[in-house]
Structure formats: C-alpha cells, structure tokens
N, C-alpha and C positions, 0 to 999 in steps of 0.2 A: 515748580510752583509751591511746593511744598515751606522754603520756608519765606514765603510771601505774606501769608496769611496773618493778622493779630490777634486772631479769636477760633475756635470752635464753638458751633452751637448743636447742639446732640449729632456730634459726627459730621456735622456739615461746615465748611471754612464762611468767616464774613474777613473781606479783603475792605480794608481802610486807607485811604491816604491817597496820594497825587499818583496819576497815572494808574490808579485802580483798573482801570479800563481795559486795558491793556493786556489786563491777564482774562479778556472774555472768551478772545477765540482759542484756545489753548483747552478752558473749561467747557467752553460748548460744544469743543470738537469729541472723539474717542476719548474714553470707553462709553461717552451716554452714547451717541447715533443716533441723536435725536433727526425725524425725517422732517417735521417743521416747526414754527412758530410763532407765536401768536404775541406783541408788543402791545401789553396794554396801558392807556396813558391818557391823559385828562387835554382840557383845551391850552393850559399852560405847556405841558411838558413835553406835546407833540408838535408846539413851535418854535420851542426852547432847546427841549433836550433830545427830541426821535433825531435830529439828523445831526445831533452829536453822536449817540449809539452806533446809525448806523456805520458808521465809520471802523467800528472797532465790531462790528457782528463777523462770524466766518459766512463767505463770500456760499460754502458749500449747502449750507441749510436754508433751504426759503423763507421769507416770514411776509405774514401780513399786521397788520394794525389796527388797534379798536378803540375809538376815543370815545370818551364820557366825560359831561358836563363836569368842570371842577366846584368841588364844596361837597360838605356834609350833605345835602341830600341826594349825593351821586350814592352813599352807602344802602342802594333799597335793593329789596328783592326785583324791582320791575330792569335796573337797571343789568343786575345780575342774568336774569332771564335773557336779556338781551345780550350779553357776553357769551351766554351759553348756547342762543343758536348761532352766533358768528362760528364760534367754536365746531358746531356739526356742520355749517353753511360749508366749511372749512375740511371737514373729515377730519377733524384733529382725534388722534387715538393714543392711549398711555404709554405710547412712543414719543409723544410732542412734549413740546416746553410753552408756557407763559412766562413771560417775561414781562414782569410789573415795575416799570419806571412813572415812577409820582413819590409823593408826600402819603403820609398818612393814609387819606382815604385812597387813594391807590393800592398801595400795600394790604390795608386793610379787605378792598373788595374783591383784588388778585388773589389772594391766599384761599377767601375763603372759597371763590370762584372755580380753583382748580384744585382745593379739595373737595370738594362734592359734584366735579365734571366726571362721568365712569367713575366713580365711587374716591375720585385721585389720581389726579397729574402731577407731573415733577413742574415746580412753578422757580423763578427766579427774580429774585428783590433785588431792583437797582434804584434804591432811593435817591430823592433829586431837591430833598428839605431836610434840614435840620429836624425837624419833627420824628423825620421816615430813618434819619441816618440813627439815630440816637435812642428813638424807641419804636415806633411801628412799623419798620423793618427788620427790627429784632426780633426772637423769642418764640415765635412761630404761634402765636396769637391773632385769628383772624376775625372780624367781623362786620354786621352792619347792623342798622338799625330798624326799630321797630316802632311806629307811632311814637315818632320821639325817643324813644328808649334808647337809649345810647349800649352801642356794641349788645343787642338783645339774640342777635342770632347769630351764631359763629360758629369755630371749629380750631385742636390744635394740630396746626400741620406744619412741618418744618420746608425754609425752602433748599433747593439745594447747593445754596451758596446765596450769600448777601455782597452787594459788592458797591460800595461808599467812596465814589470821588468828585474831593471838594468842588472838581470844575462845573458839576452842574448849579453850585450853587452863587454863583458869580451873577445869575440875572433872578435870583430871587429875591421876593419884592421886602422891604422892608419890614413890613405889617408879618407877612410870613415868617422871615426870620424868629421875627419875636414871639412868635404862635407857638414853634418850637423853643425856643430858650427854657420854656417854662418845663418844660420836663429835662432840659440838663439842671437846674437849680432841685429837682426834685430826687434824682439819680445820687446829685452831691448829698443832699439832706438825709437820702438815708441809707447814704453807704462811702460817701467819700468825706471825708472834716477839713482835707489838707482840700481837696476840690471844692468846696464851697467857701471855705476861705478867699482863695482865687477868684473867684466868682466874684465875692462881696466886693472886693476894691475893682476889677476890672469888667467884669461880666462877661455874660457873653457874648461877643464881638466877630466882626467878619476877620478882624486882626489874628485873632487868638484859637478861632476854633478851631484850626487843622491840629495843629499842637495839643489843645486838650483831648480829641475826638476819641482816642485810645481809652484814657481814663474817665472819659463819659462814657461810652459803648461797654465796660470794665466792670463795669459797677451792675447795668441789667445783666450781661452776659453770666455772671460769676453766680447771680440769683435763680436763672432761667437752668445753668447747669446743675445745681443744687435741686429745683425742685419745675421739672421743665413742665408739668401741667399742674400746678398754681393748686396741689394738695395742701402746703402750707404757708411756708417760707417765703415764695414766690406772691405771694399778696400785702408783700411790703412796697413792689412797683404801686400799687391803688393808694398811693398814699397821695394826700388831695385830691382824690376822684370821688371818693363819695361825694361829700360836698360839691365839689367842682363839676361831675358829671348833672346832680340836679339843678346846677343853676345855668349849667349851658342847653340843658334837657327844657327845664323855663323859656329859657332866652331863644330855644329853637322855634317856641310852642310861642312863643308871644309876640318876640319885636320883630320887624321888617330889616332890619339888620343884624342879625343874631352875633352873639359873642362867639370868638374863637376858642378852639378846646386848649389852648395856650392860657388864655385871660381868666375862663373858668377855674382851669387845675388851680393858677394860680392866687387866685381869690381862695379856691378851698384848702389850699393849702393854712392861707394865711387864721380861717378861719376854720381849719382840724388843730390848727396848735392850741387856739383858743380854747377849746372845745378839750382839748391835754390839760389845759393848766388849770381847768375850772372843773376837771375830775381829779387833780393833784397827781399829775403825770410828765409835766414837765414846766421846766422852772420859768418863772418870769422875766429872767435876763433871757435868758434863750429863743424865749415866744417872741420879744420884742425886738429883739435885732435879726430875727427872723423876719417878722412886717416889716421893719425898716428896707431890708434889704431889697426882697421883694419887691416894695413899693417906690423903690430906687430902678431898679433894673425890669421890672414888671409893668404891674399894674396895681392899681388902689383897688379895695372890695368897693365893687358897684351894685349892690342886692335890693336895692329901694325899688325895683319894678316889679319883685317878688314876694311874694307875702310869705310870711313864715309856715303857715298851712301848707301852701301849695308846694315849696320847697320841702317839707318834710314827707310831703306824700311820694316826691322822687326819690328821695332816698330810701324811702323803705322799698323801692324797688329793687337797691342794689343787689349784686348778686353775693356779696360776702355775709348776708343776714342769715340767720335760721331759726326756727320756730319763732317767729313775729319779734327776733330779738337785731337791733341793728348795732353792726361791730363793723368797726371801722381801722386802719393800717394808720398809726399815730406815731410821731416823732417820740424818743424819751431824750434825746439830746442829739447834737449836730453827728450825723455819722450813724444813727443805732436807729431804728425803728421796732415797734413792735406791731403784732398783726392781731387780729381777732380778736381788737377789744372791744366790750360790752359797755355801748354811751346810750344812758336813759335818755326819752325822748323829751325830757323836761331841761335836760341841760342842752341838748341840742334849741330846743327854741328860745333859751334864756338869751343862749349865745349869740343866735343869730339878729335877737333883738340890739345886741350891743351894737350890731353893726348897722344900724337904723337912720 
C-alpha cells in the first residue's frame, strides 16, 4: 500500500483517486485490531454512499451506523452528545474507529466527536463532496458551531488515513458540487497560478476534477505540513473566510434559506481582494479578473440583506484577531498569499459599502 498513497498528513497517508476504496480493508485490518466501528453519516450519504462502503469494509470487524440530519445545523454540541452516547450505547473504547463519510459537516463533527470521546479515538475520513475531498477532510481541523458562530468549538486531531474516491461523487447534487468548488478556486488563489489559470477557462467541472484533485489536495496539504496547528503559515487556508464566514454566519442568523459556506467563501473572497487593493496590497488588474472569474464559475456578492454593522460585528469575532485588532489572510497576487494583515475597521465598511 505504501506506494498507493498521494499525500502524507502528519504521518498519516490521504489515498486519492478511482478505486481509493479498495485499499480500506488492507488499512482496517492489522496492525490497528480495531474490535468495532462506528460509520457516521448524514441523511444523504447513508442512502447514497453507506452501502457503497459497505462493500469494501473487512467482513472481520463489526460496525454499526449513526445518521444525522444533513446541513450546517447538524455541527451542534446537542447533536454531538448524541453521537457520543451511541458510542457508550456501543461500548466503543480507544480500541474502536469512527469512520466519517460525508461532506464537510460530517468530517467536521467526526473529527471533533472522536477527539474528545475518552479523551481520543482513532477516527477515519472518507469524504463523499468535493467540499470534504479538497478541504474538510483534510488537515485535521475539526469543528462546530456556536450560536451561529461558525467552527467556534473545535479541536486539532489527525485522522488515520483520508481516503477520496471520485465514485461517491457521481450522485452529488449540483448545488453541492458548487458549494465545494469554492474552495478549490481558493487552494488555486493562494498557492497554485498554473491551477487557477485552469480553473478560469474550464472551472471546476464533474469532467475535470479527478485529474486536478492531486493538485488541489497539493496545495492545503504542503500548508498543513509546514505549519499543521495554524501557528502561522497555515492561516493562509482562511483566506475569504473572514468575510465569507460573517456573511454566512448572517445568513445562518437571518434567512429561511441560508447561503452555502461555498457562496459565502466565495463572495468574501471577492470582497478580501477588495479590501487588498484599497489598502494598496494588490493590484487592480488582479482584483478584477479575480471577480470576473469567480463571478463566472461562482457566484455574484449578494450582501444587500446584511448591514455593514452587523457584518462587521462577525468579524470581529474571527479567530485570527488580537487585542481588538482584525487581520485578515489576503491575496498579494495569483499564487502568494499573505497572513495576519491589519485592515482598519473603516476600510472594512467603505468596502463593503461598495458592494451595496
């Protein structure tokens, strides 16, 4: 199995590509010994994707199954609580494995779920979205939310193994797709030139993606190795999430259909470039065939349900702020990012005025 793999993340393999699967009983057999397992998975991915898995689980280890409502308000502690007595219901003990197939908020409530079960479980990421393949199956970043607060309570635990193949992603729904797109355009922006070139004329398509997934997975992985609990470097992945996180943070707190953490990023992305070029940090050809593109393969900024108050009060909640000072992960050109820059709060609402 060893040379299977396209990645290491702190010591642990992520296996990419067709027939990924393939290699599960091989990893779940010896040296772990794991005695059970616990499959957890949302209303999509246990009618979709639970009895693709089980096909390839070893026949030797039992498992059971725990489904939660899919969507952003599956990431609560009430739901969590409730994973965690299936889990004693279960006798499961830091001999067992979790095994997280879903999207984003899957990954995200797996992770954090079985690191704080007996202080830490060995858990496993089989993402089943674009979203989960490309960033929140990655990097061992787990969490949920708090009164809206997007990712406010978490933990970094690595899984032991990530394992990405394209075939779950054959009945995901369109709208999903696109939810994830938005952070491979963000992966390219600040860290691949030659990958977001590809991007701008083709995008990202059910066509294209097995072929790029390497060099999107490429770009967090090389970041998370460099700096894997987010001391510095690694706060270049937050780039369009400040923004983007308080207007999906908004949008959770106001409309009856709330925005995707896709549509978000990628509004705030469009609207951190802004926010670069009117602190003279990156150039005006760059900002704008950034919008363009975005707004080609994305989405348009939609902030007119938001008031610029209200939005700036979510951001000063981000986590990269320090002493009452908000700094933000900004583009300086296609490929480069910089992190923990200091944007006065007066150019933050000029800007967002622009978008009115």
């Amino acid at each position: 199995m060893s040379n299977e793999f396209s990645f290491m993340q702190q010591g642990f393999p992520v296996f990419s590509g067709e027939n990924a699967l393939s290699l599960l009983e091989e990893l779940l057999n010896a040296p772990n010994d794991f005695s059970k397992m616990l499959v957890l998975c949302d209303d999509n991915t246990y009618e979709h994707c639970l009895p693709i898995l089980k096909r390839h689980l070893p026949s030797s280890i039992p498992f059971d199954f725990f489904k939660m409502k899919s969507g952003e308000s599956s990431k609560s502690l009430s739901v969590c609580e409730s994973i965690w007595q299936k889990m004693t219901a279960m006798m499961m003990s830091r001999n067992d494995l979790l095994i997280n197939l879903g999207g984003g908020v899957v990954c995200d409530v797996g992770g954090f779920v079985a690191a704080t079960y007996l202080r830490g479980i060995s858990f496993l990421n089989i993402p089943t979205s674009v979203m989960g393949m490309v960033d929140a199956g990655l990097g061992g970043k787990n969490g949920i939310d708090l009164n809206h607060h997007k990712n406010r309570i978490g933990s970094f635990a690595f899984p032991i193994a990530t394992v990405c193949d394209p075939v779950f992603l054959k009945t995901l729904p369109d709208a999903e797709w696109k939810n994830g797109c938005a952070e491979v355009f963000k992966h390219a922006l600040i860290g691949d030139a030659r990958l977001f070139e590809t991007l701008s004329v083709d995008g990202c398509t059910r066509a294209n993606f097995t072929s790029l997934l390497h060099s999107i997975q490429g770009v967090k992985l090389k970041v998370v190795e460099d700096d894997p609990f987010e001391d510095g470097f690694r706060k270049v992945l937050n780039f369009g999430h400040t923004v983007g996180h308080a207007i999906e943070s908004a949008s959770l707190k106001k409309d009856s259909l709330p925005l995707s953490h896709g549509e978000a990023v990628a509004m705030g992305m469009i609207i951190e470039n802004e926010i670069m070029f009117n602190i003279g940090g990156l150039d005006a050809s760059i900002k704008n065939n950034c919008r363009e593109v975005l707004e080609k393969h994305l989405t348009e900024v939609k902030i007119t349900s938001y008031t610029d108050v209200e939005l700036l009060e979510w951001i000063q909640y981000d986590k990269k702020n320090a002493n009452g000072i908000i700094r933000m992960s900004l583009i300086t050109s296609i490929g480069s990012c910089s992190w923990n820059v200091e944007v006065p709060q007066e150019i933050i609402r000029t800007t967002l005025q622009n978008f009115r």
